[in-house]
C-alpha positions in Angstrom: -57.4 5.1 -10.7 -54.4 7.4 -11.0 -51.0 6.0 -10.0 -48.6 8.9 -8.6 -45.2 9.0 -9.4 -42.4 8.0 -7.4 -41.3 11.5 -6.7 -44.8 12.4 -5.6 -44.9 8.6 -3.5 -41.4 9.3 -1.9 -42.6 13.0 -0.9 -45.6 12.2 1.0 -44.1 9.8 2.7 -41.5 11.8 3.6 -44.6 14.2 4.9 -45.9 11.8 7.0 -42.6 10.5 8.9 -42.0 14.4 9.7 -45.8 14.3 11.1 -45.3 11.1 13.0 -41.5 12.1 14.6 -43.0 16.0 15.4 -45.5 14.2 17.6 -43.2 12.4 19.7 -42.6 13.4 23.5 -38.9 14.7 22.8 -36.7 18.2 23.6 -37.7 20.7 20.9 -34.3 20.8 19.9 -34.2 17.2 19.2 -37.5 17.3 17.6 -36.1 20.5 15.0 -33.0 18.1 14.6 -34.8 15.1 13.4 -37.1 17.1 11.4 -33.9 18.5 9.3 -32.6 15.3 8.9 -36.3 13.8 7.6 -36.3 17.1 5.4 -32.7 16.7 4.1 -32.6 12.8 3.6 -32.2 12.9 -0.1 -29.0 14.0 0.6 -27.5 11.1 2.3 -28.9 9.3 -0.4 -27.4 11.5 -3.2 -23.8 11.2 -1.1 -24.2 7.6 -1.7 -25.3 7.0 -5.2 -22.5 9.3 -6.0 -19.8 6.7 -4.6 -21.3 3.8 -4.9 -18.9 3.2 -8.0 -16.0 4.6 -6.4 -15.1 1.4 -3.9 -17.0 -1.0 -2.0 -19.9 -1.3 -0.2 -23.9 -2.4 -0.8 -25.7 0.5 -1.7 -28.0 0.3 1.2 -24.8 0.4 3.4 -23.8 3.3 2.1 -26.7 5.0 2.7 -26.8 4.3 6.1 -23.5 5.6 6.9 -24.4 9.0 4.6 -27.5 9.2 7.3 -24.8 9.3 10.1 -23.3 12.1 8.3 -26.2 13.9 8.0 -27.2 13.9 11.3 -23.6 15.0 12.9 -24.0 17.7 10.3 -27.4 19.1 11.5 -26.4 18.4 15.1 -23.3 21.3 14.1 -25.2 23.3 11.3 -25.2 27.2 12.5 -27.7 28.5 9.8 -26.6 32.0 11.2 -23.5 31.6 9.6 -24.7 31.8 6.0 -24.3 28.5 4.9 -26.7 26.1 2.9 -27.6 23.1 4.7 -26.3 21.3 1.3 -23.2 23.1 1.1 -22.5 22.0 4.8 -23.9 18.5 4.8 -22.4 17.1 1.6 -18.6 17.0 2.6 -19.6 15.2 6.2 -22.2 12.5 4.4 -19.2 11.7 2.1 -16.7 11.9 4.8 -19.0 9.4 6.7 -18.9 6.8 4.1 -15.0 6.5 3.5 -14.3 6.5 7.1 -16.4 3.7 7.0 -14.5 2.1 3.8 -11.5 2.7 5.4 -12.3 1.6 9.1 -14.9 -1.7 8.0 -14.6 -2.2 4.4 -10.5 -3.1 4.3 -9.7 -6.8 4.6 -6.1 -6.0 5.0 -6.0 -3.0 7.7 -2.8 -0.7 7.7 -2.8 1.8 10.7 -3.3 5.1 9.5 -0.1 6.4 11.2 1.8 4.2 8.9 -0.2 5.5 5.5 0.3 8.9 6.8 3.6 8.6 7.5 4.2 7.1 3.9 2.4 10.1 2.2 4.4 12.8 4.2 7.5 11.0 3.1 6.6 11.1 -0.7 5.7 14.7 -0.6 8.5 15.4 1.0 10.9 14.2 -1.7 8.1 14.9 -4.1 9.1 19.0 -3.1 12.8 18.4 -3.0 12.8 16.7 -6.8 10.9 19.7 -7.6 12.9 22.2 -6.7 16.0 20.8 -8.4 17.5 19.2 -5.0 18.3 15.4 -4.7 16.2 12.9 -3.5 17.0 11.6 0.4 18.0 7.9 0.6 15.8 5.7 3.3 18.0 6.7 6.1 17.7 10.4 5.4 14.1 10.7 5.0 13.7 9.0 8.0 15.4 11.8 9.6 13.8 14.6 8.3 10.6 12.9 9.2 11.7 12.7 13.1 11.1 9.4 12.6 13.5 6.3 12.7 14.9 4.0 10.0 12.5 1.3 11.2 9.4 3.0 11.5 10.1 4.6 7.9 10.7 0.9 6.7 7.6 0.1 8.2 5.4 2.6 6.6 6.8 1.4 3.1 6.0 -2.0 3.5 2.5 -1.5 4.9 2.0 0.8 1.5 3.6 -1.8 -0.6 1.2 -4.3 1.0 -2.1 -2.5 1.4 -3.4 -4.2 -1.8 -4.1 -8.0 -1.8 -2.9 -9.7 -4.6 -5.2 -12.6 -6.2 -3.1 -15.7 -6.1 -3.7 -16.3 -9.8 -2.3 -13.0 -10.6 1.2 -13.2 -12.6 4.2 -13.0 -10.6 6.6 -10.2 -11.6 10.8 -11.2 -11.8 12.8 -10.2 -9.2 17.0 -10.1 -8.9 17.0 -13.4 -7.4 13.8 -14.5 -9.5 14.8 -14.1 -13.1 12.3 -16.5 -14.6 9.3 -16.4 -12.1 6.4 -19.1 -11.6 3.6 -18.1 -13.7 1.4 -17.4 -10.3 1.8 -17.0 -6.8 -0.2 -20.0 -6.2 2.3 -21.8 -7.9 4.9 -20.6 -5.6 3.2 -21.8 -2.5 5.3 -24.8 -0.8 3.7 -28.0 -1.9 0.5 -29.4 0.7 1.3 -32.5 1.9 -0.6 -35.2 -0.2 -1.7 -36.9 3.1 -3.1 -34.5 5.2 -6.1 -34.5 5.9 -8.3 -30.7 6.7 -10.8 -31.9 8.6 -12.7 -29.0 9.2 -12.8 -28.4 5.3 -14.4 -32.4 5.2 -16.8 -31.4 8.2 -17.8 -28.0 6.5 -18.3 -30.3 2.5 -20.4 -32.3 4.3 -22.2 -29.7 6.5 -23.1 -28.0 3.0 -24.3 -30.9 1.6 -27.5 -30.7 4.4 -28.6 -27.6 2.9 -31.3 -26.5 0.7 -29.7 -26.6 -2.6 -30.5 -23.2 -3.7 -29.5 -21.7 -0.1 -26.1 -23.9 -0.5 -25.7 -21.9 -4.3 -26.6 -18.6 -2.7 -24.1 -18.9 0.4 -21.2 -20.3 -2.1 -22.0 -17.4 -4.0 -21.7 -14.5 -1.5 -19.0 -16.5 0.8 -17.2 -18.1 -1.7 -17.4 -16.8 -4.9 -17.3 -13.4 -3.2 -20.6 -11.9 -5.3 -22.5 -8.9 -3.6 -25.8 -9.6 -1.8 -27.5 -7.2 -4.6 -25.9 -8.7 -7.5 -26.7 -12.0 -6.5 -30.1 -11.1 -5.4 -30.5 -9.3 -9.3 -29.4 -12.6 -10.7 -31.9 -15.0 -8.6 -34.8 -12.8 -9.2 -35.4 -12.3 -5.2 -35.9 -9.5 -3.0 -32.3 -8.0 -1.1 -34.0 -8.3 2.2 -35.9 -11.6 1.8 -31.8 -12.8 0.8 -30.2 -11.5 3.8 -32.2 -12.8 5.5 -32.1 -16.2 4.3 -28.1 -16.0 4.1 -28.4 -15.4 7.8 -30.6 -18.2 8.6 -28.3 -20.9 6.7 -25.1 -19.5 8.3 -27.0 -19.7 11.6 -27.8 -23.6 10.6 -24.4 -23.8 9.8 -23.1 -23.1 13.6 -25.3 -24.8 15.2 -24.3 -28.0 13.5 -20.5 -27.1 14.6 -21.6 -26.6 18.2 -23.1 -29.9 17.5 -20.1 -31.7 16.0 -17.7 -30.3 18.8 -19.8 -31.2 21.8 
């Protein structure tokens, strides 16, 4: 028996998709629309492969999003214009995915008014140092900017903060600070010795009526904050199968809550 490849695999199933979606009851134009995108797909897939080591984001994510791009990119494509469907397709697949970075990715979410504002600021005395004139002070750049005093001191602390910081991470010396605390967890005010978190008791003891391996996988992904797919590599199990097993012990996990509340 003669195995095919998995170019020669991924093609004819790419065939038959296009068969199945030209015999659905649809508008032609719909039906030449999802044909593109079924023809074109590896594209989505190349627009996410190519950042999937730029930021965050499971690869199957990623693709999804580039698929979104593809199709608001066929849905505009004028072919009678010239243009490669590649050429055209690319910057909107990759557009797609940092949006969704930006918009769904971010645990810390600065408007984008504020980063805008910042970066207009910057260039603005970016040009001026260039061309041999003196930099504006705070209240000076907010004036050129149309903008006031506060709302410039609001767009540079929203850049200052748009990182988080581990609390293990060292803490830098300040004016008043001279000789810092070795952390910022160390600088936290003291927890009182006896107070008691009772939803962290109620969730120990909700964990401990798990399956031990689903209780090592949700630590994992919740806690120690591993990737589905890197976890998934390290057990030996299929993504899917994961997810969906994540799910169902999260979904235990509430019920018992509802439980304890009621």
């Amino acid at each position: 028996m003669i195995s095919q490849s998995p170019s020669t695999s991924c093609k004819n199933q790419s065939t038959l998709h296009r068969r199945r979606e030209a015999r659905r009851a649809l508008p032609r134009t719909i039906l030449e629309r999802n044909d593109a995108v079924l023809k074109h797909l590896g594209l989505a897939h190349l627009g996410a492969q190519r950042q999937l080591n730029r930021g965050d984001g499971e690869r199957d994510d990623l693709i999804q999003e580039g698929r979104m791009g593809l199709i608001r990119a066929l849905d505009r494509f004028e072919p009678t214009r010239g243009h490669r469907i590649s050429s055209y397709a690319m910057p909107r697949i990759t557009g797609e995915i940092l949006h969704y970075r930006r918009d769904r990715l971010r645990t810390l979410r600065v408007p984008w008014r504020l980063n805008d504002l910042h970066a207009k600021g910057m260039r603005l005395q970016t040009d001026r140092i260039q061309h041999g004139q003196q930099a504006l002070d705070a209240a000076g750049l907010a004036d050129a900017l149309g903008v006031t005093p506060q709302r410039w001191q609001q767009a540079c602390i929203a850049h200052q903060h748009r990182h988080l910081v581990s609390l293990q991470a060292p803490k830098q010396a300040t004016v008043t600070s001279p000789h810092p605390v070795s952390t910022h967890l160390e600088s936290l005010p003291a927890r009182s010795t006896h107070h008691n978190d009772l939803q962290l008791s109620w969730l120990k003891t909700a964990l401990k009526s798990l399956d031990p391996v689903r209780r090592r996988w949700l630590c994992a992904h919740w806690i120690d904050g591993l990737s589905i797919t890197a976890i998934a590599r390290l057990e030996g199990i299929d993504r899917r199968t994961l997810q969906r097993l994540l799910n169902d012990s999260l979904r235990d996990l509430r019920r018992q809550a509802v439980a304890a509340t009621s």
